[in-house]
C-alpha positions, 0 to 999 in steps of 0.5 A: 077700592073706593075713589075718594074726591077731596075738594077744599076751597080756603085760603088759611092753613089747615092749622088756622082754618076751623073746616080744614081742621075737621076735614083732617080729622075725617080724613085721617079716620078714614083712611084708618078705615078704608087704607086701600081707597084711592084719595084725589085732592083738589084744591080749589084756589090752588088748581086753577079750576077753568071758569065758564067764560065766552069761548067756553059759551061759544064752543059749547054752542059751536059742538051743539049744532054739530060741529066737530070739537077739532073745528073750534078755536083754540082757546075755545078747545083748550078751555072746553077741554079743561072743563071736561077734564075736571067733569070726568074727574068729578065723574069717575070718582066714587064719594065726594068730600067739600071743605068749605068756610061761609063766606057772605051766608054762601061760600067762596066763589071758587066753589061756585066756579068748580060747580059749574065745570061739573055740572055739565049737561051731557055728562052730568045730567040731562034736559028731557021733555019730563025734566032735568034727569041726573046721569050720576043716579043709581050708582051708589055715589055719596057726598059730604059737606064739611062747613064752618061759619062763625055764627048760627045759621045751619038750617035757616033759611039764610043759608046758601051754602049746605041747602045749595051743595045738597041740592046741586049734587041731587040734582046730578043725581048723587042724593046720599049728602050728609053735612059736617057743619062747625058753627057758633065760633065767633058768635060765642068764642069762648065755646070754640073749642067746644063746638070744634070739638063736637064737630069733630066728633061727629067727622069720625063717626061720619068717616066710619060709614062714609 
């Protein structure tokens, strides 16, 4: 049995968002799929993800010269603490899944935000004198990206959204990254349906093997 981290991060509901939709429809197969897996669900504008701010700064580098964590204050304990908790999470789990619109050629924020409480040094990766090593490698973890964007920008140089998510998981060492991407919508709406349609083709087959 397989631990399934499902990460969205949209405001609309899933009947109006174009990701969130596509998202359904890879979920839904999945489970099909794989009925016994354990599924996670974090949302990110909902879940309050902790962001890296001064006391976070400051107890991380408190704990890096050696202090014990009891020592720190208690905003910097409750707010370091709350960024481990959702690295172990990301740790723990098995396969990845992030639902996410394009926002500005990026996407939201919020992604960015949880990103940094995952990416850990210490727990996700590693500064070595050869560089920066990923301690998720070799473990036989996968990720996909699931995205919608009005125009066509997947694979352009503009896109900071599926090059950056790819590379950040590598970078912890989970290279097995595959993307969904819903594109075209508001560039040719009277083919929406269209493109919605082959996305979603493409979830369930992505369900199958995920």
């Amino acid at each position: 049995m397989a631990k399934l981290l499902y990460v969205t991060c949209n405001l609309k509901p899933t009947e109006l968002s174009r990701s969130l939709s596509v998202g359904k429809e890879f979920l839904d197969e999945y489970l099909r799929q794989n009925p016994d897996d354990e599924v996670h669900f974090l949302d990110l504008y909902r879940d309050n993800i902790q962001r890296i701010d001064a006391d976070v700064l400051a107890g991380w580098g408190k704990l890096m010269k050696g202090e014990d964590f009891a020592s720190l204050a208690i905003d910097e304990q409750r707010k370091v603490g709350r960024i481990w908790k959702h690295a172990d999470q990301f740790i723990a789990a098995d396969k990845y899944v992030f639902v996410t619109p394009m926002f500005n050629l990026g996407f939201p924020a919020e992604l960015k935000m949880y990103i940094d409480a995952v990416c850990v040094v210490g727990k996700t990766f590693l500064y070595t004198p050869t560089g920066p090593v990923g301690l998720l490698k070799d473990q036989g973890k996968k990720c996909l990206h699931i995205h919608s964007n009005g125009g066509f920008h997947f694979g352009k140089e503009e896109d900071h959204s599926v090059p950056y998510l790819k590379s950040i998981m590598g970078f912890m060492g989970i290279e097995d990254f595959e993307a969904v991407v819903v594109e075209g919508v508001d560039a040719i709406p009277d083919r929406a349906e269209e493109f919605r349609g082959a996305a979603v083709e493409k979830a369930r087959n992505a369900a199958v093997q995920f």
